[in-house]
C-alpha positions, 0 to 999 in steps of 0.5 A: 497515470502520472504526470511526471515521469523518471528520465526512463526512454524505454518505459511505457505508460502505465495506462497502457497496461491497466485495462484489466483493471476492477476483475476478479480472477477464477483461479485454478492454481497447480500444484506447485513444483517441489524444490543488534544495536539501539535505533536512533531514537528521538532527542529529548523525547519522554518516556513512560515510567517503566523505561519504554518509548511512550506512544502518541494516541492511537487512530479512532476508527473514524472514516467519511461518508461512502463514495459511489466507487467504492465498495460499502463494506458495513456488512460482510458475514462469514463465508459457507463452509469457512471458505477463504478469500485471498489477496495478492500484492505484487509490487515492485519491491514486495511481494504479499499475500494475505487469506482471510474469512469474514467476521462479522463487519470486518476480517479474520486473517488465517494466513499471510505471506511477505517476502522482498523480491525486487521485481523491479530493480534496474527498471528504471535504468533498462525498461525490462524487468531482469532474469533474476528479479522474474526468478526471485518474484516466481519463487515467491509467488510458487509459496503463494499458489501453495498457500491458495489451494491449501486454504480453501480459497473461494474468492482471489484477486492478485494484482501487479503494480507499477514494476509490471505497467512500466516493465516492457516485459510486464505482460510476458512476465505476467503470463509466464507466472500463469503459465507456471503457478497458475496465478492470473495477475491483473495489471492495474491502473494507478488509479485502481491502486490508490483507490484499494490502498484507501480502502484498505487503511481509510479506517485508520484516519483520525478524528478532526473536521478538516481534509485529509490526504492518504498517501501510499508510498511504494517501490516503483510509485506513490499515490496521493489521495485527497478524501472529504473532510469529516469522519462520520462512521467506520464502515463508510468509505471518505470520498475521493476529491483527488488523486495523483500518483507518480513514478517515484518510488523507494527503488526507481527513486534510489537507481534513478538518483544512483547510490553514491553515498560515500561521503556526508557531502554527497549523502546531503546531495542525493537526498536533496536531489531525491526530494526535488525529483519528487516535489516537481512531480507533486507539484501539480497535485501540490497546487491543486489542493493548496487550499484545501491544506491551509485548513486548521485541521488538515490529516495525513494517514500513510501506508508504506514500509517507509512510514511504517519503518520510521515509526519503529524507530520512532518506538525505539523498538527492538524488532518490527512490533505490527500491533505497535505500529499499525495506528500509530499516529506520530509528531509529523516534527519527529517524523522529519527528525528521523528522516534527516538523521537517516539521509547523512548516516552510511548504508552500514550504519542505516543497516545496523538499525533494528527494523531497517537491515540490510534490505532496507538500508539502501533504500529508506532514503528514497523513501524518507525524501519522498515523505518530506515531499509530502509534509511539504504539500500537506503540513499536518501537524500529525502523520497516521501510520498504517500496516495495511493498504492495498491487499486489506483494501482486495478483501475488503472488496471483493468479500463486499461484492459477494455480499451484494451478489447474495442479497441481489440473489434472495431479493430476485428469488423472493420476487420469482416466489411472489409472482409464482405465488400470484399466479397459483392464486388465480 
């Protein structure tokens, strides 16, 4: 897993927790019991004639050639009977569920869920998940095995990330959950979870020649990616050359550092040994793709409440718009603006800023120090943002194999009728 880990004795690799990596789970699920001011906008930045922020052209849906690993997902096609299938993101801050059917090459989402639960608070201080993070996660995924059995779910995969592979408790929490929603979480790998955050978002990558790098910041990890140059169809997934994911995210970032933020002194201090934190970290990552990085048209897509958060300051949006957000592609310039400005305000005013609140406010820093880490490896001139990753990238994997079953099913029959055929010939 990673390379570099937080100063967390109690912790345990996270490869340790990842062998149920790549399954499907059959569910059975139970019945579940009964129970503003403006942002901070951008100096001197254009705006379009009617007074709105003017955005930055939109992704093409560009993507590379398929790698062996990943699923093809040019041809899905809807379900018998408009059944649904479901994905499940359990992560250290978030929780996320999303049910979809299959529409032609790509999806029609019926329902979703998000909810923070900070699963993994104080993780990185104890190596056990709490009493209250567990109860608040149950509560949550309570809703989510609702949602499931009402839907008509055919197909489900629910995943735990880096909360669960670290947490000594991880694998008693995940049969606790079993025991009382019915949800069978898989633990996966670090590397399994990059792999379905590029699936989920590839698809987003801009056009250009050069290497890019697909990053996925969480709450208790990131994940960097470095996929092949060139965009040569949608529906083909670039192949993955390399990859590295550390322990470091926005909430074992922020309780590793601490949060002591009250003077502008000490606020330049955190965010500066937050950022050095996570550099070491990148650092061999850092070295291994430095040459790839002084390509002239090197690209840079990420997927992360972070990134999605700064790119709605960058809006000067009112209220968090998905359909604004998702796609966008911002100045890396005006990316780094914002996130030097959020380092030295106060919680109170980081939690006054429309699409931040309250419970982003203590831990958007973190995030902000880890994408500077990553415009420092990977100076692209332009950061792709994406409202999608790892649950995107379930469905689109598990719809893909039920695909294949399919045509590996006809191709069978037709080859037992041909035979049956020949032989009532002789």
């Amino acid at each position: 897993m990673a390379e570099t880990l937080p100063p967390d004795r109690n912790s345990r690799a996270g490869k340790d927790r990842g062998g149920k990596s790549g399954k499907v789970a059959d569910f059975r699920y139970k019945r579940p019991p009964q129970p503003e001011p403006r942002g901070t906008g951008r100096d001197g930045r254009t705006k379009g004639a009617n007074g709105d922020a003017r955005r930055s052209a939109r992704a093409p849906n560009g993507a590379g050639r398929a790698s062996p690993d990943l699923a093809d997902i040019g041809a899905m096609k809807p379900s018998a009977g408009g059944e649904a299938y479901a994905a499940l993101d359990l992560g250290t801050n978030n929780c996320r569920l999303l049910i979809a059917r299959p529409s032609g090459r790509d999806f029609t989402v019926i329902d979703a869920f998000s909810r923070v639960v900070k699963l993994g608070e104080g993780l990185a201080t104890c190596g056990r998940l709490s009493e209250a993070a567990m109860d608040r996660t149950l509560s949550a995924l309570t809703i989510c095995a609702d949602k499931l059995q009402r839907r008509n779910v055919r197909l489900a995969r629910s995943v735990a990330t880096e909360a669960c592979r670290r947490a000594e408790n991880g694998v008693e929490f995940i049969e606790r959950v079993r025991r009382e929603t019915g949800i069978a979480l898989d633990i996966i790998s670090a590397e399994e979870e990059a792999r379905l955050a590029v699936l989920g978002c590839h698809i987003l990558l801009e056009a250009g020649t050069g290497p890019a790098v697909i990053f996925d910041i969480g709450g208790g990890s990131t994940e960097l990616v470095l996929v092949e140059a060139g965009s040569e169809g949608a529906a083909r997934v670039p192949r993955i050359l390399d990859w590295q994911s550390v322990p470091w995210g926005v909430v074992s970032l922020t309780d590793t550092v601490g949060r002591s933020e009250d003077s502008e002194a000490a606020r330049i201090a955190r965010f500066a040994q937050m950022k050095k934190l996570v550099a070491d970290s990148f650092a061999p990552f850092a070295g291994r793709v430095a040459g790839s990085a002084r390509h002239p048209d090197i690209r840079l897509l990420g997927t992360s409440g972070t990134v999605t958060t700064l790119a709605s300051l960058y809006l000067e949006l009112p209220s968090y718009d998905r359909k604004a957000v998702d796609g966008l592609i911002v100045p890396a310039a005006e990316m780094r603006g914002i996130s030097a400005r959020l380092s030295v305000m106060t919680p109170f005013e980081r939690a006054t800023l429309p699409c931040i609140g309250q419970d982003r406010a203590d831990l958007v820093v973190a995030g902000c120090a880890i994408l500077e880490a990553i415009l420092d490896l990977w100076p692209a001139r332009r950061l792709g943002v994406a409202d999608r990753g790892i649950r995107e990238g379930i469905l689109r994997s598990i719809m893909a194999a039920e695909h294949q079953s399919e045509r590996t099913l006809k191709a069978l029959n037709k080859q037992r009728s041909g035979n049956g055929s020949g032989r009532g010939g002789r």
